[in-house]
PDB file of N, CA, C and O in Angstrom:
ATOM      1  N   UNK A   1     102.390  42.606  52.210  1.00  0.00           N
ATOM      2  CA  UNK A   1     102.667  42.831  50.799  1.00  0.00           C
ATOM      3  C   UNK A   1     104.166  42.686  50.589  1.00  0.00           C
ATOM      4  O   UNK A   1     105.008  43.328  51.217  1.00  0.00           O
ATOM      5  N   UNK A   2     104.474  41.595  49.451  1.00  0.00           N
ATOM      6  CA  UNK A   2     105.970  41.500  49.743  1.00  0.00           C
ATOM      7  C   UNK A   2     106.333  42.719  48.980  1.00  0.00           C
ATOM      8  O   UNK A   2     105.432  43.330  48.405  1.00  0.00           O
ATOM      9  N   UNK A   3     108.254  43.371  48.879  1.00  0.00           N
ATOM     10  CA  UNK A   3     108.392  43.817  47.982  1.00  0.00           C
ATOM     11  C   UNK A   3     108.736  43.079  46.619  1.00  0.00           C
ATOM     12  O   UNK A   3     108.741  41.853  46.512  1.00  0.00           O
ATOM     13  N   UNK A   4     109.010  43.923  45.637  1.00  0.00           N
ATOM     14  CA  UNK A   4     108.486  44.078  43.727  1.00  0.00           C
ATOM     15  C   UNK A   4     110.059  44.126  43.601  1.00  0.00           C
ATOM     16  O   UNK A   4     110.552  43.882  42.500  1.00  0.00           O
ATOM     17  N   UNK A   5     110.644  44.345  44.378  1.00  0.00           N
ATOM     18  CA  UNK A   5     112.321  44.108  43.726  1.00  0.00           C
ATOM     19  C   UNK A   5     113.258  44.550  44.911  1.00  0.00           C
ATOM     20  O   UNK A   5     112.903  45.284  45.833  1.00  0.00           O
ATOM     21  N   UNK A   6     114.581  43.960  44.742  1.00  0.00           N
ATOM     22  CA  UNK A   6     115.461  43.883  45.751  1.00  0.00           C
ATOM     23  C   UNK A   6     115.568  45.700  46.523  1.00  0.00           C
ATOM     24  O   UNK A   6     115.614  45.866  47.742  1.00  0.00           O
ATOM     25  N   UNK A   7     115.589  46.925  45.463  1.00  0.00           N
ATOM     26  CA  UNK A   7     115.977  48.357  46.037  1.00  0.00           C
ATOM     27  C   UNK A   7     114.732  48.411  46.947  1.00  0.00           C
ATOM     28  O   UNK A   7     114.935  48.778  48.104  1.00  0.00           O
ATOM     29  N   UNK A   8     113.251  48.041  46.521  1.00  0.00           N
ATOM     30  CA  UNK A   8     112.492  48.009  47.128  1.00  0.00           C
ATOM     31  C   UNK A   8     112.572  47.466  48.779  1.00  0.00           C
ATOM     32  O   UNK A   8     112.195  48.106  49.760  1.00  0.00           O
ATOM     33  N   UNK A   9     113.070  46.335  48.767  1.00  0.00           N
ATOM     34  CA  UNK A   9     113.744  45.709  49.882  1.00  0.00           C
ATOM     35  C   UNK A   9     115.046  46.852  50.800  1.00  0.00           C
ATOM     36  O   UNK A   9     114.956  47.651  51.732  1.00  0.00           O
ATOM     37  N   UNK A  10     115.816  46.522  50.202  1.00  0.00           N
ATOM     38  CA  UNK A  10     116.522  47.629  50.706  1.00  0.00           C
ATOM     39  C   UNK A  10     116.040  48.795  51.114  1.00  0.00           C
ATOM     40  O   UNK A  10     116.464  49.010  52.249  1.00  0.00           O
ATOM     41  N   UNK A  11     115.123  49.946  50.602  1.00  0.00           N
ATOM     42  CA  UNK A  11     114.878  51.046  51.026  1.00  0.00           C
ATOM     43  C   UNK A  11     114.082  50.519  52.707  1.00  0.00           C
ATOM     44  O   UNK A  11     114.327  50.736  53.894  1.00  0.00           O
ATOM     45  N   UNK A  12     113.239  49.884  52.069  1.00  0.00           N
ATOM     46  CA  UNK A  12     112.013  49.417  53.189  1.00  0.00           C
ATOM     47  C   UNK A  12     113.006  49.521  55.109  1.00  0.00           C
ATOM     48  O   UNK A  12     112.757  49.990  56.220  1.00  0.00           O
ATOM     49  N   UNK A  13     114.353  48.604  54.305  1.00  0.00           N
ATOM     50  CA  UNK A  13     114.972  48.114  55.663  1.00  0.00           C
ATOM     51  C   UNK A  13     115.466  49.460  56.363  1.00  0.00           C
ATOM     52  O   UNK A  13     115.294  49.701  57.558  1.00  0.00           O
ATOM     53  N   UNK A  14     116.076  50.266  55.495  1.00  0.00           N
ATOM     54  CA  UNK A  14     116.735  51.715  55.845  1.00  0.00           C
ATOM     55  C   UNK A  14     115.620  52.460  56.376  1.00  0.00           C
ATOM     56  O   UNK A  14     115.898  53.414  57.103  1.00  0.00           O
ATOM     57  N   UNK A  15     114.708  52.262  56.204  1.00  0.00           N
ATOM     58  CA  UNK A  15     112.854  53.336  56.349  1.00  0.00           C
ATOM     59  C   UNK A  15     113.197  52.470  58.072  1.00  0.00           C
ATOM     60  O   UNK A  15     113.622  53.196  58.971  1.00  0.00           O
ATOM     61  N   UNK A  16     112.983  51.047  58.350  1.00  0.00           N
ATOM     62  CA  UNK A  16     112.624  50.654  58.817  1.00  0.00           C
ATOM     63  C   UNK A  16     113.631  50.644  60.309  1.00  0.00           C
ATOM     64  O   UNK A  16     113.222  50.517  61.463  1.00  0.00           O
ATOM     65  N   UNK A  17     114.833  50.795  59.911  1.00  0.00           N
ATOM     66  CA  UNK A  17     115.882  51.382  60.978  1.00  0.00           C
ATOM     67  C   UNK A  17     115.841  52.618  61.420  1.00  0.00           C
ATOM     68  O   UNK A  17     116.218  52.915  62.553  1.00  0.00           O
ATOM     69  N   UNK A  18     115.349  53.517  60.516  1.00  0.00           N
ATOM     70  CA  UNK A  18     114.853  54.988  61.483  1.00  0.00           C
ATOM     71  C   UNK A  18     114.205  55.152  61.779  1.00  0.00           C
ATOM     72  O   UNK A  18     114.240  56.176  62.462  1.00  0.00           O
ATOM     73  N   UNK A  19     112.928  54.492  61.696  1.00  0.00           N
ATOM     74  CA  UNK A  19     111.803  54.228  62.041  1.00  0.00           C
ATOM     75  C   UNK A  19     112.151  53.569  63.663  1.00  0.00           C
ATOM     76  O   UNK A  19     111.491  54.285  64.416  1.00  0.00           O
ATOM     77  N   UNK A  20     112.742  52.740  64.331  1.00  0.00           N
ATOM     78  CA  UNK A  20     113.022  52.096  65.041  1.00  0.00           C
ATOM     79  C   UNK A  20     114.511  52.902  66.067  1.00  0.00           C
ATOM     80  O   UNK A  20     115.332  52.452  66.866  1.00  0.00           O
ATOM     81  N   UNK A  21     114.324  53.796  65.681  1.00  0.00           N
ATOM     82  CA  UNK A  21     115.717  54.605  66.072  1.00  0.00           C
ATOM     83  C   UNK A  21     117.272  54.228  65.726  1.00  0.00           C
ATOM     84  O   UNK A  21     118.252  54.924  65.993  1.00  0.00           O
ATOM     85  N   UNK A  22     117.260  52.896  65.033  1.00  0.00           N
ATOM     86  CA  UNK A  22     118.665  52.259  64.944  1.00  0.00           C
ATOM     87  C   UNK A  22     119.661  52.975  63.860  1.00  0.00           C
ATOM     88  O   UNK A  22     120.830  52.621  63.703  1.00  0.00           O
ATOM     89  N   UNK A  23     118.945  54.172  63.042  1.00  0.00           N
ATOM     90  CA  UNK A  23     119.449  55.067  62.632  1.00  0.00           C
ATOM     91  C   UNK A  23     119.034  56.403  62.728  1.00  0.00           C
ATOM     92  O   UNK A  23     118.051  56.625  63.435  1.00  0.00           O
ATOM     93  N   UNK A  24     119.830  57.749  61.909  1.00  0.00           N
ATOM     94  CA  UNK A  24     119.283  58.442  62.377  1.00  0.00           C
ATOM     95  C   UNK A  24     118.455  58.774  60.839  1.00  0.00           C
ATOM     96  O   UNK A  24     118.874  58.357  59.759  1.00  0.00           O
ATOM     97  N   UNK A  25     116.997  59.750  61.041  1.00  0.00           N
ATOM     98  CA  UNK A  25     116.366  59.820  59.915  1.00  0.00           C
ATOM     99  C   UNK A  25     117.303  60.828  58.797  1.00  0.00           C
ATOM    100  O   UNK A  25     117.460  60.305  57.693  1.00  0.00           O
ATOM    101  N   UNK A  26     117.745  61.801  58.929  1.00  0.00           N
ATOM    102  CA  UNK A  26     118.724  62.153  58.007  1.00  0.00           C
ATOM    103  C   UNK A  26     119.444  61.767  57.038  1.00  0.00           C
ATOM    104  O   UNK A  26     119.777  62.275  55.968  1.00  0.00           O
ATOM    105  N   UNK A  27     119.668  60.678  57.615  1.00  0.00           N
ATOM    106  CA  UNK A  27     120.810  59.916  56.623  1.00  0.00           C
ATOM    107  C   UNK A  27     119.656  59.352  55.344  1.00  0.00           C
ATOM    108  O   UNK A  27     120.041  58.901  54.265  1.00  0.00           O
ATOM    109  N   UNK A  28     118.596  59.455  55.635  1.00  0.00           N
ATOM    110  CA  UNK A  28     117.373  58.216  54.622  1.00  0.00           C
ATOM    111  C   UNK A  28     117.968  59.269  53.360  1.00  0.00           C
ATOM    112  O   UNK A  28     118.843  60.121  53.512  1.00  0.00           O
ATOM    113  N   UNK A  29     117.139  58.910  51.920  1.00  0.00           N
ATOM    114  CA  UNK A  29     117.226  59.539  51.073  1.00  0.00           C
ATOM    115  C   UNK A  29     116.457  58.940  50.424  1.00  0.00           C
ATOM    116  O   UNK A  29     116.261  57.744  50.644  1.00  0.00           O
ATOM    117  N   UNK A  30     115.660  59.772  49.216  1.00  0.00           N
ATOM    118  CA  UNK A  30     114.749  59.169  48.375  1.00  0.00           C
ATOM    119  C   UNK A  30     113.417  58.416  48.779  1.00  0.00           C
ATOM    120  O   UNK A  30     112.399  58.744  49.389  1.00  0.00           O
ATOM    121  N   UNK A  31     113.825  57.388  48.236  1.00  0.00           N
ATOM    122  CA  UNK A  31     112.376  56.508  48.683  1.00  0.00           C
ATOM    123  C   UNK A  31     112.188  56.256  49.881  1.00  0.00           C
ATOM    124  O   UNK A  31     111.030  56.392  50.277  1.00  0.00           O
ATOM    125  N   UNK A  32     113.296  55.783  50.928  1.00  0.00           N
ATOM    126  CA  UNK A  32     113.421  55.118  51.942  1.00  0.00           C
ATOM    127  C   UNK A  32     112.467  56.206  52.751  1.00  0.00           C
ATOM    128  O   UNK A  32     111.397  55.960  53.309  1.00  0.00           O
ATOM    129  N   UNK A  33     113.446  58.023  52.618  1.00  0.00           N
ATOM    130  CA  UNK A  33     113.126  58.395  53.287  1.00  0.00           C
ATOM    131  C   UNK A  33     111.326  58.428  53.570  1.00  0.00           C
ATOM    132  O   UNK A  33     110.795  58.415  54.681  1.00  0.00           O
ATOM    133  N   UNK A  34     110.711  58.467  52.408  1.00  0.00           N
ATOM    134  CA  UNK A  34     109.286  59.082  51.914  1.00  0.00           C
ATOM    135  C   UNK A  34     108.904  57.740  52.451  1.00  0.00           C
ATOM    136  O   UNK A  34     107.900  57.925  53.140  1.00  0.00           O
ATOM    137  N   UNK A  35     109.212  56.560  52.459  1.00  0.00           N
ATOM    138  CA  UNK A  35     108.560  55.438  53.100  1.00  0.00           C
ATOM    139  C   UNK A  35     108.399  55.442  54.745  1.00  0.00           C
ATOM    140  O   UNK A  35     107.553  54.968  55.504  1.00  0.00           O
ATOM    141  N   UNK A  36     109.492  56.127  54.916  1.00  0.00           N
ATOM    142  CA  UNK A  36     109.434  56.420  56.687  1.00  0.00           C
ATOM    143  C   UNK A  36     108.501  56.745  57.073  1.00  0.00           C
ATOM    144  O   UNK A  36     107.788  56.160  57.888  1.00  0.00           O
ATOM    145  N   UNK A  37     108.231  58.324  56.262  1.00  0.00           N
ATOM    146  CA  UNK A  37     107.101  59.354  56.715  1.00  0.00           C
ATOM    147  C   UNK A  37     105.376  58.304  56.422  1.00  0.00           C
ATOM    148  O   UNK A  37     104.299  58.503  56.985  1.00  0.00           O
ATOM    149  N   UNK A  38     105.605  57.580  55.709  1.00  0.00           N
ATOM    150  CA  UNK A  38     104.175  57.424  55.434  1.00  0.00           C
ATOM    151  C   UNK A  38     103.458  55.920  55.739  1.00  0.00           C
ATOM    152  O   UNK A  38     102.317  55.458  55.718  1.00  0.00           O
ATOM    153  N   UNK A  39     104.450  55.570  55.955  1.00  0.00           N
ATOM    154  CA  UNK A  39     104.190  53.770  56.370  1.00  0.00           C
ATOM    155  C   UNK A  39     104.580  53.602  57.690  1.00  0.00           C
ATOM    156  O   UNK A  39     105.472  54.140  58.346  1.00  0.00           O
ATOM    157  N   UNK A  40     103.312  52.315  58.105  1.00  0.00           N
ATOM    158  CA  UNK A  40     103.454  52.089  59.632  1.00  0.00           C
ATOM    159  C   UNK A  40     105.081  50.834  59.823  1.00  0.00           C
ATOM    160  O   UNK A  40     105.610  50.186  58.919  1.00  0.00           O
ATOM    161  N   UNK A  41     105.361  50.872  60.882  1.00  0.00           N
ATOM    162  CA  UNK A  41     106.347  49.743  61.438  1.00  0.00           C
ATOM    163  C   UNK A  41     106.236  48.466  60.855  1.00  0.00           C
ATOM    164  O   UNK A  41     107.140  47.672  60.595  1.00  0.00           O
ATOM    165  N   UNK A  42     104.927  48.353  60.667  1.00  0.00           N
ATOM    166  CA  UNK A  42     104.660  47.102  60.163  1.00  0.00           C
ATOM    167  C   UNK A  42     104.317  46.372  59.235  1.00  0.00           C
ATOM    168  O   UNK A  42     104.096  45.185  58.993  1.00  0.00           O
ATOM    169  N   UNK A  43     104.322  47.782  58.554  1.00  0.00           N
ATOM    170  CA  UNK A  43     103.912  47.738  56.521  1.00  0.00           C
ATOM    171  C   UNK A  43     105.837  47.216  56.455  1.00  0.00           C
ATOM    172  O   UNK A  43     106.450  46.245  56.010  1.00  0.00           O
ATOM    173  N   UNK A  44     106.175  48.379  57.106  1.00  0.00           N
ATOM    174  CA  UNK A  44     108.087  48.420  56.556  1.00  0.00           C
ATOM    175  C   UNK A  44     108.834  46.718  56.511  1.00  0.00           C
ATOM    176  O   UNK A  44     109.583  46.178  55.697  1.00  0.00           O
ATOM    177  N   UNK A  45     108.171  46.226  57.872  1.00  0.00           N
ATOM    178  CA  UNK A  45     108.605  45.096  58.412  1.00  0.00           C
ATOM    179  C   UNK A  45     107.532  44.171  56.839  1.00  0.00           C
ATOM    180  O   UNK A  45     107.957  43.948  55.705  1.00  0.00           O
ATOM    181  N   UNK A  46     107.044  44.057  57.038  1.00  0.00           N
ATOM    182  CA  UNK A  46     106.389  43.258  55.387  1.00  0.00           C
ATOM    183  C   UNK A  46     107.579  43.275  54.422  1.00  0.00           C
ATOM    184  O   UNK A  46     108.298  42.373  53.994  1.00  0.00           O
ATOM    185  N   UNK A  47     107.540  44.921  54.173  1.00  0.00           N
ATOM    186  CA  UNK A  47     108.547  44.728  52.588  1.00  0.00           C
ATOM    187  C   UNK A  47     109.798  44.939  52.958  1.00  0.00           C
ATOM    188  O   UNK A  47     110.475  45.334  52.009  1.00  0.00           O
ATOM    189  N   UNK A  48     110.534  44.809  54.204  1.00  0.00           N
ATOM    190  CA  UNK A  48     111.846  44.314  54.758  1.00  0.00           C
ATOM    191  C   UNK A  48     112.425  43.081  54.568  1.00  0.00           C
ATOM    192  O   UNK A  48     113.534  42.835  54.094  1.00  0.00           O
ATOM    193  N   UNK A  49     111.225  42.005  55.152  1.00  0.00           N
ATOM    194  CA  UNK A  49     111.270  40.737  55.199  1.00  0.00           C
ATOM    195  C   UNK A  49     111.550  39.809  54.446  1.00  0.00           C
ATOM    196  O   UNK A  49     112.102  38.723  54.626  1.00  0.00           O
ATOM    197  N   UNK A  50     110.840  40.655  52.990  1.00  0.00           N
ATOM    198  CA  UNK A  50     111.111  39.880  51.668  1.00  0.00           C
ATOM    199  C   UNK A  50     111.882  39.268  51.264  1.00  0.00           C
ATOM    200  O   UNK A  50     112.912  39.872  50.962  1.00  0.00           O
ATOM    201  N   UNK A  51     111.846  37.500  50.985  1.00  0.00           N
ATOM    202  CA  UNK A  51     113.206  36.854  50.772  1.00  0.00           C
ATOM    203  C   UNK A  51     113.540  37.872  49.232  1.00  0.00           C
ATOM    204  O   UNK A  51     112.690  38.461  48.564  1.00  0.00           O
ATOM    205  N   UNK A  52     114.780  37.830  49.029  1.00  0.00           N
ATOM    206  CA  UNK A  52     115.432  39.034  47.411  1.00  0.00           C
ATOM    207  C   UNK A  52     115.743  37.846  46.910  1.00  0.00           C
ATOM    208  O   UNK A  52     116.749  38.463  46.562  1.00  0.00           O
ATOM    209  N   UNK A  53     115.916  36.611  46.468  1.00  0.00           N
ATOM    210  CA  UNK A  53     116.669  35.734  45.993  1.00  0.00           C
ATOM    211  C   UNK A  53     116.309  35.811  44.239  1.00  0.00           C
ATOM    212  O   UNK A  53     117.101  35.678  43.306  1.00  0.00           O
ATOM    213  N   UNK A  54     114.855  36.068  44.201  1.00  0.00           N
ATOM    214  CA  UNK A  54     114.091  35.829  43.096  1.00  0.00           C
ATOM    215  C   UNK A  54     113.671  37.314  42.744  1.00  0.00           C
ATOM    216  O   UNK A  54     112.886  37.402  41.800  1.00  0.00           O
ATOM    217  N   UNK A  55     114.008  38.327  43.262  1.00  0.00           N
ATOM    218  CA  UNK A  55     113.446  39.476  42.889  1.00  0.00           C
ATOM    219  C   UNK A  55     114.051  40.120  41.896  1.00  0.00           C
ATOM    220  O   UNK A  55     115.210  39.709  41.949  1.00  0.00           O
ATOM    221  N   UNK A  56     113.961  40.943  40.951  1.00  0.00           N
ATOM    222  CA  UNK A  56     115.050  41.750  40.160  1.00  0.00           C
ATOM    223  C   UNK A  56     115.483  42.810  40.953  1.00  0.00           C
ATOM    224  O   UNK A  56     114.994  43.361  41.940  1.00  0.00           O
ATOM    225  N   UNK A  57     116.645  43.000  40.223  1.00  0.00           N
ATOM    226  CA  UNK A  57     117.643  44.270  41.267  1.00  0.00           C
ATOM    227  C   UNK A  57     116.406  45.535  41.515  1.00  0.00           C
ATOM    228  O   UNK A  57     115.922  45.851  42.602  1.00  0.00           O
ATOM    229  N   UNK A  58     116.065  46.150  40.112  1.00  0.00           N
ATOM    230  CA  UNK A  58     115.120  47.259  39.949  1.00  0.00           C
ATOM    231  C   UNK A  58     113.735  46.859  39.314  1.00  0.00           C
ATOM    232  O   UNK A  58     113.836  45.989  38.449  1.00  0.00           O
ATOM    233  N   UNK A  59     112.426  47.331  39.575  1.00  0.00           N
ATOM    234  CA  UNK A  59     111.436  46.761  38.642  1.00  0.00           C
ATOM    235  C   UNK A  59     111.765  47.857  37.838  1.00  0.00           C
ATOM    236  O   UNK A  59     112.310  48.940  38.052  1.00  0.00           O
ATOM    237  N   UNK A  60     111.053  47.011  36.355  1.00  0.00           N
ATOM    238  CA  UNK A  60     111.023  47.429  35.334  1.00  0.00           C
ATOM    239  C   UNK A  60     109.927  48.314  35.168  1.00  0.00           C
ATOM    240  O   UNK A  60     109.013  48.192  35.984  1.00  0.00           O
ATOM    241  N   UNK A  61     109.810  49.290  34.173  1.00  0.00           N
ATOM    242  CA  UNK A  61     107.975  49.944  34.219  1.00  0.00           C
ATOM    243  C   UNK A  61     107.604  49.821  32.882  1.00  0.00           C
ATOM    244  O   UNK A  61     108.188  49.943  31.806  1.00  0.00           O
ATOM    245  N   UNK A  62     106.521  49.559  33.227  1.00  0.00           N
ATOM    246  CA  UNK A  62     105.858  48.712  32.263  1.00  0.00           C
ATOM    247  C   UNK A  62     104.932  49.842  31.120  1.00  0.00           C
ATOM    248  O   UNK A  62     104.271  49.375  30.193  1.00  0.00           O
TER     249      UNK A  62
END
């Protein structure tokens, strides 16, 4: 599942570095952190991956 917008991207990658030990989980905040706790390695790695070129900064709500 790609991500819906670039923060989306971003959090995913920060989830996805403490997840992996390359940070420590503390530092997460917000979404990232709550994405850590609840998504596998490989959901994160999906909405990490996401090219951002075409994404909006924030989604909008509709």
């Amino acid at each position: 599942m790609p991500a819906k917008s670039k923060a989306q991207q971003k959090a995913a990658g920060a989830a996805l570095a403490a997840k992996r030990g390359d940070m420590k989980k503390s530092e997460l905040k917000g979404a990232s952190r709550e994405m850590e706790k609840s998504m596998t390695e490989g959901e994160l790695e999906d909405l990490a991956e996401t090219k951002h070129k075409k994404l909006p900064e924030r989604k909008t709500s509709k």
